[in-house]
C-alpha positions as YAML, in Angstrom:
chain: A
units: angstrom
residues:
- id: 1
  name: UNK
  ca: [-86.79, -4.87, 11.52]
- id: 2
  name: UNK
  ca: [-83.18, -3.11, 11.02]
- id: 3
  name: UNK
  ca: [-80.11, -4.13, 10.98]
- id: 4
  name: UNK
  ca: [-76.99, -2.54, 12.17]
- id: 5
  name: UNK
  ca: [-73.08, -4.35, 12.42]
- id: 6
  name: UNK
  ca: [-70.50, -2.92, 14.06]
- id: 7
  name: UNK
  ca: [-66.94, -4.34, 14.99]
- id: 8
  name: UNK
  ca: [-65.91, -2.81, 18.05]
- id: 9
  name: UNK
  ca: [-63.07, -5.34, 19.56]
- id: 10
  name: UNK
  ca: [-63.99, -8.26, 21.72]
- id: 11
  name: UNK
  ca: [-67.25, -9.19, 20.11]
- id: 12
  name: UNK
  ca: [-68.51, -11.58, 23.85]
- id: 13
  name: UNK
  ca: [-68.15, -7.63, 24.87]
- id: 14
  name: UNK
  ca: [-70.14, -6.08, 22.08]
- id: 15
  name: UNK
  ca: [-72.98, -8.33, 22.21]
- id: 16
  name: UNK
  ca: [-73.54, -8.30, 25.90]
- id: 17
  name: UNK
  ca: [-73.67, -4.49, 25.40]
- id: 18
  name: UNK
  ca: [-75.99, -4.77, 22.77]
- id: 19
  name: UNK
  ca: [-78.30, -7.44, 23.84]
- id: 20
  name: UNK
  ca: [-79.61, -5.01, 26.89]
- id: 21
  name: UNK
  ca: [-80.70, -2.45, 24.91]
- id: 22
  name: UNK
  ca: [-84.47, -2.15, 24.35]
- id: 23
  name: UNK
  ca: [-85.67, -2.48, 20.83]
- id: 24
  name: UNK
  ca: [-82.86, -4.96, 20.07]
- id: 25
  name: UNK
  ca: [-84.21, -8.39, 18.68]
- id: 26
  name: UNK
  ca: [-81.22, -10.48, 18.38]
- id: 27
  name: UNK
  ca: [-77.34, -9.84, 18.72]
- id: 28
  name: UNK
  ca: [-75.36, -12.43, 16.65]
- id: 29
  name: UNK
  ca: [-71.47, -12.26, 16.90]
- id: 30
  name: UNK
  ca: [-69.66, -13.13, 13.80]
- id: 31
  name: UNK
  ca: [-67.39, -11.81, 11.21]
- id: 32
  name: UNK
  ca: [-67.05, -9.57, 8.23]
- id: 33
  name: UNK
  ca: [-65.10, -7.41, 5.89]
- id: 34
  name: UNK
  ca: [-62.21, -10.02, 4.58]
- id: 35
  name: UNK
  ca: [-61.72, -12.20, 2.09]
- id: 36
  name: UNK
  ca: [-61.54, -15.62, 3.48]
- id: 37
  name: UNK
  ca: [-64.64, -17.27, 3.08]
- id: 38
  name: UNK
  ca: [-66.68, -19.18, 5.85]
- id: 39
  name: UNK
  ca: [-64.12, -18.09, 8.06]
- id: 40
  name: UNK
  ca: [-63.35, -19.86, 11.56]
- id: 41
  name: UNK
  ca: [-62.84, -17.96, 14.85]
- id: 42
  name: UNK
  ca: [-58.72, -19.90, 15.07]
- id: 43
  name: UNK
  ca: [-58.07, -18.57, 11.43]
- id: 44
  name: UNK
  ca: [-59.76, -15.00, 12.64]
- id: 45
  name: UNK
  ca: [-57.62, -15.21, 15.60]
- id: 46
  name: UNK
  ca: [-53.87, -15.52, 13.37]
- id: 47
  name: UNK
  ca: [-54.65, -12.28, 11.63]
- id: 48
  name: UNK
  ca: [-54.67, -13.43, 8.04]
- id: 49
  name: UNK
  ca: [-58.61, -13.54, 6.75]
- id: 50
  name: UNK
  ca: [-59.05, -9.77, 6.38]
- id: 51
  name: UNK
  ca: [-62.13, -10.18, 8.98]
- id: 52
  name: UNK
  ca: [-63.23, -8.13, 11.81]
- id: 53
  name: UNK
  ca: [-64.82, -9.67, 14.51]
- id: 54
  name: UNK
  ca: [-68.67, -8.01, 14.75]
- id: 55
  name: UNK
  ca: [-72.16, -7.90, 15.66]
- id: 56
  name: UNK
  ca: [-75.15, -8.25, 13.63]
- id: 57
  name: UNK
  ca: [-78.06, -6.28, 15.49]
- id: 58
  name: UNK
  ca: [-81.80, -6.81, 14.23]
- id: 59
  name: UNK
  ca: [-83.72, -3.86, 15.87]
- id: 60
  name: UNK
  ca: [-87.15, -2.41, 15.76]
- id: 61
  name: UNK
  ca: [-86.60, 0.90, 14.88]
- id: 62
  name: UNK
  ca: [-90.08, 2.16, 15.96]
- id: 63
  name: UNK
  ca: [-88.00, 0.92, 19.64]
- id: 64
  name: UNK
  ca: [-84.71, 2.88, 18.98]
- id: 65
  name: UNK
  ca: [-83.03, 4.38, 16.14]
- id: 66
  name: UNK
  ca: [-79.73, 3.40, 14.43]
- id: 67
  name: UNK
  ca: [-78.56, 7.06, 15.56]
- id: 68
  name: UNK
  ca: [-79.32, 5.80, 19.47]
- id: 69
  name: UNK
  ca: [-77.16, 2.43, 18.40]
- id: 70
  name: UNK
  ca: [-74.35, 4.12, 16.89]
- id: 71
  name: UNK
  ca: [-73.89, 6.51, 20.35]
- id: 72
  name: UNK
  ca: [-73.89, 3.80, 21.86]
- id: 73
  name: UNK
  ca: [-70.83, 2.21, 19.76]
- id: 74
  name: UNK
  ca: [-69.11, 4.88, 20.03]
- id: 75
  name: UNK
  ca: [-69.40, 5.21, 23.92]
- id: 76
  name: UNK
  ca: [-68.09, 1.71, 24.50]
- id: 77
  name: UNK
  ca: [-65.43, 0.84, 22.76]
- id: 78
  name: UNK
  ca: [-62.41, 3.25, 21.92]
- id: 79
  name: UNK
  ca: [-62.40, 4.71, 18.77]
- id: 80
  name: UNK
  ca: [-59.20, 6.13, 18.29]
- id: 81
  name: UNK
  ca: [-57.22, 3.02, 18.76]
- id: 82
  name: UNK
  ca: [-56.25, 1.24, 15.56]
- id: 83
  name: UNK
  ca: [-56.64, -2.33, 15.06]
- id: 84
  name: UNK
  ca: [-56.97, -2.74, 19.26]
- id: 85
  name: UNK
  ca: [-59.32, -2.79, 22.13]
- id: 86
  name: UNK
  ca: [-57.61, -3.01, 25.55]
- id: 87
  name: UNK
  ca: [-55.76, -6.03, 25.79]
- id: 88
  name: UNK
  ca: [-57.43, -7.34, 21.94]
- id: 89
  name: UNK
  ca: [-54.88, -6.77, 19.45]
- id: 90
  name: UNK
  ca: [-54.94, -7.06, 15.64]
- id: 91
  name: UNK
  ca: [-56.90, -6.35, 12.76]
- id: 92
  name: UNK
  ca: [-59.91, -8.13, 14.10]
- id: 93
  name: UNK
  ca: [-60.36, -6.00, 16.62]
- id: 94
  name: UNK
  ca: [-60.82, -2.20, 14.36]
- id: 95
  name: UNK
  ca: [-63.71, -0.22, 15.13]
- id: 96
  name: UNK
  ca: [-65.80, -0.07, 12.10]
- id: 97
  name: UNK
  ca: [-69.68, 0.47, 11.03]
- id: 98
  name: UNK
  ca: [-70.56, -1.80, 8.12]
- id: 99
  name: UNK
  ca: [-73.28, 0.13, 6.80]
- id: 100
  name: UNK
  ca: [-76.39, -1.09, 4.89]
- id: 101
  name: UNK
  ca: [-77.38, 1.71, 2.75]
- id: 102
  name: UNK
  ca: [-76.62, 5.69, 2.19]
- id: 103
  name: UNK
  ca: [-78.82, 6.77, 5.11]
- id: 104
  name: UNK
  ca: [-76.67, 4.74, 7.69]
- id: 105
  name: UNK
  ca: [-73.43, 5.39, 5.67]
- id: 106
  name: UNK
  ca: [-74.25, 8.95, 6.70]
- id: 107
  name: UNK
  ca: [-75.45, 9.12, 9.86]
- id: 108
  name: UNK
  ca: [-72.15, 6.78, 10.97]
- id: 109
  name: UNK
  ca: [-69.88, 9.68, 9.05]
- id: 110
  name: UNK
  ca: [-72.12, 12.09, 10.89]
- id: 111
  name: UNK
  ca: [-71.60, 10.76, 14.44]
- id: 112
  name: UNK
  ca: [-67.84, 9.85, 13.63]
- id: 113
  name: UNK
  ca: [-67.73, 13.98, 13.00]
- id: 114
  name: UNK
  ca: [-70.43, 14.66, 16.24]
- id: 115
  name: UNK
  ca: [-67.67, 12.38, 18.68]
- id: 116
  name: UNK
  ca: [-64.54, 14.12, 17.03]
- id: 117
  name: UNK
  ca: [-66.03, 17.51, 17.72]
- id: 118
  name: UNK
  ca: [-67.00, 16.82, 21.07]
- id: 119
  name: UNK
  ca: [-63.93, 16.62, 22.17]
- id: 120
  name: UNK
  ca: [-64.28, 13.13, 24.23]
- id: 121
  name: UNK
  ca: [-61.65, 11.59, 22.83]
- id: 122
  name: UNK
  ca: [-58.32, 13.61, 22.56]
- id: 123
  name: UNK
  ca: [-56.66, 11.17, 19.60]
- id: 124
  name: UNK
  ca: [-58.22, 10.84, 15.83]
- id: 125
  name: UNK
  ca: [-61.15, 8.56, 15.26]
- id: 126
  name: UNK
  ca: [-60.08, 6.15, 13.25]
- id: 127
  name: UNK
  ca: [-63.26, 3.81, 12.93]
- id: 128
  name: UNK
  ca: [-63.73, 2.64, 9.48]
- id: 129
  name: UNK
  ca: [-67.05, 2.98, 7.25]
- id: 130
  name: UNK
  ca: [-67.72, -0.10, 4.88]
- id: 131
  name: UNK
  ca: [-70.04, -1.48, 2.76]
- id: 132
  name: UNK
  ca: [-71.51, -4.36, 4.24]
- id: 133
  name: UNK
  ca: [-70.42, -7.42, 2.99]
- id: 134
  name: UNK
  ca: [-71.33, -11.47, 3.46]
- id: 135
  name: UNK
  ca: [-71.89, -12.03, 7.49]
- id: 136
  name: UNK
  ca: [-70.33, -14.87, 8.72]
- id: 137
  name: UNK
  ca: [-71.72, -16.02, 11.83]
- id: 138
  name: UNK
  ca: [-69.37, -17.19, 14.98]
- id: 139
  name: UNK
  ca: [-69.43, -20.29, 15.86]
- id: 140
  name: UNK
  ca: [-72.21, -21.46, 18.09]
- id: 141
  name: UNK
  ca: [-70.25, -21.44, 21.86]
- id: 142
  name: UNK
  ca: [-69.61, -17.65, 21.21]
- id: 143
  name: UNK
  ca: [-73.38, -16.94, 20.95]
- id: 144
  name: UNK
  ca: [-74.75, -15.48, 23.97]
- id: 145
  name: UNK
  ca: [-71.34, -15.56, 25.64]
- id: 146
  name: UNK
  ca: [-71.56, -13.46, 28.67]
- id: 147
  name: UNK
  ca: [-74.96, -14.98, 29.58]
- id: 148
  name: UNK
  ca: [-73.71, -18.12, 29.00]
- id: 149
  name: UNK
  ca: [-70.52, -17.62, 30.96]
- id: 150
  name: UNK
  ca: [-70.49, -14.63, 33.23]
- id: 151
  name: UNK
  ca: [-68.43, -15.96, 36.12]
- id: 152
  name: UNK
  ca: [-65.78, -16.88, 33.97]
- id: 153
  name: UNK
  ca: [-62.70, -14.54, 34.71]
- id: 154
  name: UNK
  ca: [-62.97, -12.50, 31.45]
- id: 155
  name: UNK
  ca: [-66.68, -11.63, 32.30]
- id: 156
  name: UNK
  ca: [-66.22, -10.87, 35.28]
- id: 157
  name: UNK
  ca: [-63.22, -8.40, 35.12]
- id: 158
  name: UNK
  ca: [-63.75, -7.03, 31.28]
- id: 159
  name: UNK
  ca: [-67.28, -7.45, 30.30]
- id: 160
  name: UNK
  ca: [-69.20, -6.91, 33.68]
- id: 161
  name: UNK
  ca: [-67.25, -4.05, 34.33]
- id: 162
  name: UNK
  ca: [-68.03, -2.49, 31.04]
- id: 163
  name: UNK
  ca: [-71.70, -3.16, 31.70]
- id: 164
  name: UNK
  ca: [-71.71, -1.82, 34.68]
- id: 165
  name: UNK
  ca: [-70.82, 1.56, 33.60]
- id: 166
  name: UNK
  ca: [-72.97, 1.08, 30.62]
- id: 167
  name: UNK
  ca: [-75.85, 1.04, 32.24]
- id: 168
  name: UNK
  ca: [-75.18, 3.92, 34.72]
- id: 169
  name: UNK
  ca: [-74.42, 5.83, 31.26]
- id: 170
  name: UNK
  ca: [-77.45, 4.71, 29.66]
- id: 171
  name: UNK
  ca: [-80.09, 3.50, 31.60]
- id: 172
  name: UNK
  ca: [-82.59, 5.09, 29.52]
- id: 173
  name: UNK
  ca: [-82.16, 2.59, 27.10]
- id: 174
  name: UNK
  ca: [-81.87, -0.15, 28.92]
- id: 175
  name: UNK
  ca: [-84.70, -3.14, 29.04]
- id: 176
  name: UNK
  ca: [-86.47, -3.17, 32.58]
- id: 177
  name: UNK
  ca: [-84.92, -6.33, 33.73]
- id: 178
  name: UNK
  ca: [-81.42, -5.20, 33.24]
- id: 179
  name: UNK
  ca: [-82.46, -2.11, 35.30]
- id: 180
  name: UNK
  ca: [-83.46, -4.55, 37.91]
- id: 181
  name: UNK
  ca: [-80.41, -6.09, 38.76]
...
């Protein structure tokens, strides 16, 4: 098993992105990169800890490949926005890749190039690359959100949306049963 983290805004949107992907063990929300210990989601929330609200990611690689998880970071969420996604403002909301080691350190700064050059996007990425540091995991009703809760409003108009176009985008990666529905 891998690992991968990435803070892309909203992290009830990351994981249920994440947690359809084949290859993908577990998706655990949670938060990294500041410097208030043990940190809870209402301190998170007033700005002040440093933190960014992530996703850990244990994945088989032999399944899919860290490259295959960062294009699909970078294809849902927005990139070029600092310290926002959508309607998500603040610093717990930056895009970044907390890396592991030099091989994912480089193949994030290597997509981060790929996606500039492509020309999807017509601002700057400004996704950060860090060190990974100590994980924090989210508190225990923000696991599993979206499955937990998908006919709550936000599901339904932000996240299900998002998946929806996911999977058209990506269905080769998808696990059969979210192909089925």
């Amino acid at each position: 098993m891998q690992t991968a983290i990435f803070g892309g805004g909203c992290f009830w949107c990351t994981e249920a992105i994440f947690q359809t992907l084949r290859g993908v063990e577990l998706v655990s929300p949670g938060y990294m990169g500041g410097y208030t210990p043990h940190p809870t989601y209402m301190e998170i929330c007033q700005g002040d800890t440093g933190h960014a609200e992530v996703i850990k990611i244990d994945f088989d690689e032999s399944v899919i490949g860290y490259s295959d998880l960062l294009q699909v970071f970078f294809n849902t969420h927005n990139p070029t926005t600092r310290n926002r996604q959508g309607n998500d403002r603040g610093a717990q909301y930056r895009s970044v890749v907390f890396y592991q080691d030099a091989a994912q350190r480089d193949m994030a700064a290597a997509m981060i190039g790929q996606v500039a050059a492509s020309g999807m996007y017509e601002k700057e990425i400004v996704t950060e690359l860090a060190h990974a540091a100590a994980f924090y995991p989210a508190e225990t009703y923000h696991q599993d959100y979206f499955i937990k809760n998908r006919h709550k409003p936000y599901c339904s108009f932000v996240i299900q949306p998002k998946l929806d176009k996911f999977t058209v985008a990506f269905g080769q990666l998808l696990r059969p049963e979210f192909l089925e529905k």
